[in-house]
C-alpha positions in Angstrom: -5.1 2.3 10.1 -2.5 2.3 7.4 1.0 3.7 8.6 2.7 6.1 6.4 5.4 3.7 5.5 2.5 0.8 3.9 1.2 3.3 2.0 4.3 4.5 0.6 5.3 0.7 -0.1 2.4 -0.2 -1.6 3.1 2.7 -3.7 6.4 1.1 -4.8 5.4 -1.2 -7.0 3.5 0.7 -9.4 6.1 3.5 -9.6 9.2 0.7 -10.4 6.4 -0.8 -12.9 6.4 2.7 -14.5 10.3 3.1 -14.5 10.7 -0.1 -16.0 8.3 0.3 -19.2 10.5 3.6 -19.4 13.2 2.2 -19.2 12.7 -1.0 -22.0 11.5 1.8 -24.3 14.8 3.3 -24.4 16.8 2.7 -27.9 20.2 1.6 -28.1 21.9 4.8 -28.0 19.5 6.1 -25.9 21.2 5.2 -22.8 23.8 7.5 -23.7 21.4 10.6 -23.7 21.7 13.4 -20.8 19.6 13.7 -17.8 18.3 16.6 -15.9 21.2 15.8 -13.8 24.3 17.4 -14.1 27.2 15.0 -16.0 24.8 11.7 -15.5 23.7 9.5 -18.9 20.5 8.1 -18.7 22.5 4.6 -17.7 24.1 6.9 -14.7 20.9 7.1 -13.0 19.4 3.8 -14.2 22.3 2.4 -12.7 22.4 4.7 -9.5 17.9 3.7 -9.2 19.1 -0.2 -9.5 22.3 0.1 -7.0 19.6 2.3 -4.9 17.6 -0.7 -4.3 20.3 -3.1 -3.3 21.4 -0.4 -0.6 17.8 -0.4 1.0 17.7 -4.0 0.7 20.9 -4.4 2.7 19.9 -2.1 5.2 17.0 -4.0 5.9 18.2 -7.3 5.6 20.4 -6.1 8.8 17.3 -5.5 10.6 15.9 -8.9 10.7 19.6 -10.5 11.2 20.7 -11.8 14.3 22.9 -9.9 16.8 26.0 -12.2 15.6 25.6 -12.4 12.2 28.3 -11.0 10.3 26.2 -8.9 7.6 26.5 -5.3 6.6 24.2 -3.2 8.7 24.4 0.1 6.6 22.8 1.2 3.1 27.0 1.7 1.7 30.1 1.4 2.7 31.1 4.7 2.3 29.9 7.4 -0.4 33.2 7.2 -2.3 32.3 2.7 -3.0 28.9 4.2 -3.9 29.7 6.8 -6.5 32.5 3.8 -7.7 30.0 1.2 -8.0 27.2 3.7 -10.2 30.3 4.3 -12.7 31.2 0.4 -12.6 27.7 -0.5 -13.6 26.6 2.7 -16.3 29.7 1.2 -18.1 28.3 -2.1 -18.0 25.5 -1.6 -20.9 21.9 -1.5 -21.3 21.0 -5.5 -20.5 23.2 -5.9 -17.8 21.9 -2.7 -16.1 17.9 -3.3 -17.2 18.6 -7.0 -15.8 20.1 -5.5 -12.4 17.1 -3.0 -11.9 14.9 -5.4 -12.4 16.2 -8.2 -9.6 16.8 -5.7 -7.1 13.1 -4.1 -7.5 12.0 -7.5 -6.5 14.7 -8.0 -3.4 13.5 -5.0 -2.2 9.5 -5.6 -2.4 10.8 -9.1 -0.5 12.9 -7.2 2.2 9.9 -4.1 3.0 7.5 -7.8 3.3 10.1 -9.5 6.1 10.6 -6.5 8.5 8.5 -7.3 11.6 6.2 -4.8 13.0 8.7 -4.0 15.9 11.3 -3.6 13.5 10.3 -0.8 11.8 11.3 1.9 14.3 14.9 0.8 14.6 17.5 3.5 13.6 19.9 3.0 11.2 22.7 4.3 9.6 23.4 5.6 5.9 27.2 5.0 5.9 29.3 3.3 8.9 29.1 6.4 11.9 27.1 8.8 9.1 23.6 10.0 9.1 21.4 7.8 10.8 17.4 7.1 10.2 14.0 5.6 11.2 13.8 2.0 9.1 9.8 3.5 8.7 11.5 5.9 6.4 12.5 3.9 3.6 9.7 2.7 1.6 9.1 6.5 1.1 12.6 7.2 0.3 12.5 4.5 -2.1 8.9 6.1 -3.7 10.7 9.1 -4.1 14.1 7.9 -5.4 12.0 6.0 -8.2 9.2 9.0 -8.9 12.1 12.0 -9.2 14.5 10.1 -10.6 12.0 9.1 -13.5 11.5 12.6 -14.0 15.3 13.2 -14.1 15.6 10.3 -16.4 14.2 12.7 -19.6 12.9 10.1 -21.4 8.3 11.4 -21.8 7.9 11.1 -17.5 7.2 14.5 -16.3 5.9 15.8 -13.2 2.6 16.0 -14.3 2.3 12.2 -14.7 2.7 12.3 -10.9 -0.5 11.3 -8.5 -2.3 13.7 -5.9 -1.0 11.5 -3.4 2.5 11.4 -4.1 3.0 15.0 -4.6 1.4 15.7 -1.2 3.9 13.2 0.3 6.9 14.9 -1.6 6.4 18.3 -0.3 5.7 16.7 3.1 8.9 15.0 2.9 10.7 17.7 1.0 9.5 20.2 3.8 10.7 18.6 6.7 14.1 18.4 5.5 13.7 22.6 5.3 15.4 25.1 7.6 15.5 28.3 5.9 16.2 31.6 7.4 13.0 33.2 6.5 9.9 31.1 6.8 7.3 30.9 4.2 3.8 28.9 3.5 3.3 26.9 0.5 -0.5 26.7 -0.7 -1.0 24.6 -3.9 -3.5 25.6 -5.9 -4.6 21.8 -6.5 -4.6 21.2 -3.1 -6.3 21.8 0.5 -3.6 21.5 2.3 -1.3 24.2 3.3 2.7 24.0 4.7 4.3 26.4 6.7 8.5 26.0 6.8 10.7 27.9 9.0 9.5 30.5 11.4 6.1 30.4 12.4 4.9 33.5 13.7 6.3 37.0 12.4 5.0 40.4 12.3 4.7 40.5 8.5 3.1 38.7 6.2 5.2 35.5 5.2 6.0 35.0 1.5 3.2 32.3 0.2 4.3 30.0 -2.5 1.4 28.7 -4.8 1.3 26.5 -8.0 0.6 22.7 -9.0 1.3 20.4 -5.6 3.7 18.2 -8.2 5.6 21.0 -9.7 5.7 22.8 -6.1 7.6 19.6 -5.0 9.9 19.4 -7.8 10.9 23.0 -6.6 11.3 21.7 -3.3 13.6 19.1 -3.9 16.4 22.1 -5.1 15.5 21.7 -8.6 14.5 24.5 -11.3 10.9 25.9 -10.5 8.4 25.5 -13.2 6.9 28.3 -14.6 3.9 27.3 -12.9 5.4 27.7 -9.0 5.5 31.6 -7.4 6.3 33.4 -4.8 3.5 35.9 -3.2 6.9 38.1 -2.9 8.4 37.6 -5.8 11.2 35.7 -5.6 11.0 32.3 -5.0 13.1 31.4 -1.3 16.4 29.5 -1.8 16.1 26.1 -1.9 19.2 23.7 -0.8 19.6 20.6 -2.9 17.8 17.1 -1.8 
């Protein structure tokens, strides 16, 4: 049986393919356009989704290293060297940055290829004594990095471009991460499946959240709601950022 983490790598490919014909149809000044995210050119987050991969590469390459070897063992040094490095390379201009994505797509497909089977359950940790997580986790993290950041790139991408699959695994994801005060069930109305968040059981009805699995995910991820996504209540729950 396929584990969660092969499917999402095998999904990898494709979506960095899809980034990458966005990204060579971008015009000179192009690169200097907005994004859906707040005080980030489009080089910003080409830079960030390039820079992105390199961090999951280095975590895993600590994985497969020997006990003695003296290589990093965490995604960044620390979030401020992060945010540093984005601004060092969105500065650096279209080739340089295209050129950057590109290599470190392909480090990454050969790092995901070289983790043994045991390997994948080994914790590890985001910044030095920060957050720490399950190695099985990142081929989806880096699926979803490449499909929302596309979207967030403004450049003809939408939500709607997304698969079936991937928007299941994005409010699967998205949910998880969830720990509002109220619960509430989300029903797509493209899909069968249903996701109950917070509280289970309560003597009222819960409020039931309906619309297009995709756009319902977008929502999810502390973004805007579509037109499309509503709340059997009205209002739509509060959503923290991803």
């Amino acid at each position: 049986m396929t584990t969660d983490h092969e499917q999402a790598a095998d999904r990898v490919g494709a979506a960095a393919g899809r980034l990458l014909r966005t990204v060579d149809g971008l015009a000179g000044g192009g690169w200097e356009a907005p994004t859906l995210l707040p005080d980030w050119s489009r080089a910003h987050l080409v830079a960030h989704l390039a820079l992105n991969a390199e961090a999951l590469t280095r975590l895993l390459h600590g994985v497969v290293a020997e006990p003695d070897d003296d290589v990093p063992r965490t995604m960044y040094d620390s979030d401020e060297q992060r945010a540093q490095d984005i601004e060092t390379l969105a500065a650096a201009g279209p080739t340089e940055i295209r050129d950057h994505l590109l290599a470190a797509t392909t480090t990454f497909a050969d790092a995901v290829a070289a983790v043994p089977p045991d390997g994948w359950e080994t914790r590890v940790e985001r910044t030095p004594g920060g957050r720490t997580m399950r190695v099985a986790s990142v081929p989806g993290m880096r699926l979803r990095e490449l499909e929302i950041h596309h979207v967030d790139l403004h450049a003809g991408y939408a939500t709607s471009d997304w698969s079936p699959a991937f928007a299941e695994h994005l409010v699967d994801a998205m949910t998880r991460r969830l720990h509002p005060a109220r619960g509430f069930e989300i029903r797509p109305v493209d899909s069968s499946r249903a996701w109950v968040v917070g509280a289970g059981e309560s003597e009222y009805p819960v409020p039931v959240v309906s619309g297009p699995a995709a756009d319902v995910g977008w929502w999810l991820t502390g973004r805007v709601a579509p037109d499309s996504v509503s709340c059997s209540h009205g209002e739509l729950p509060a959503i923290e950022g991803w």
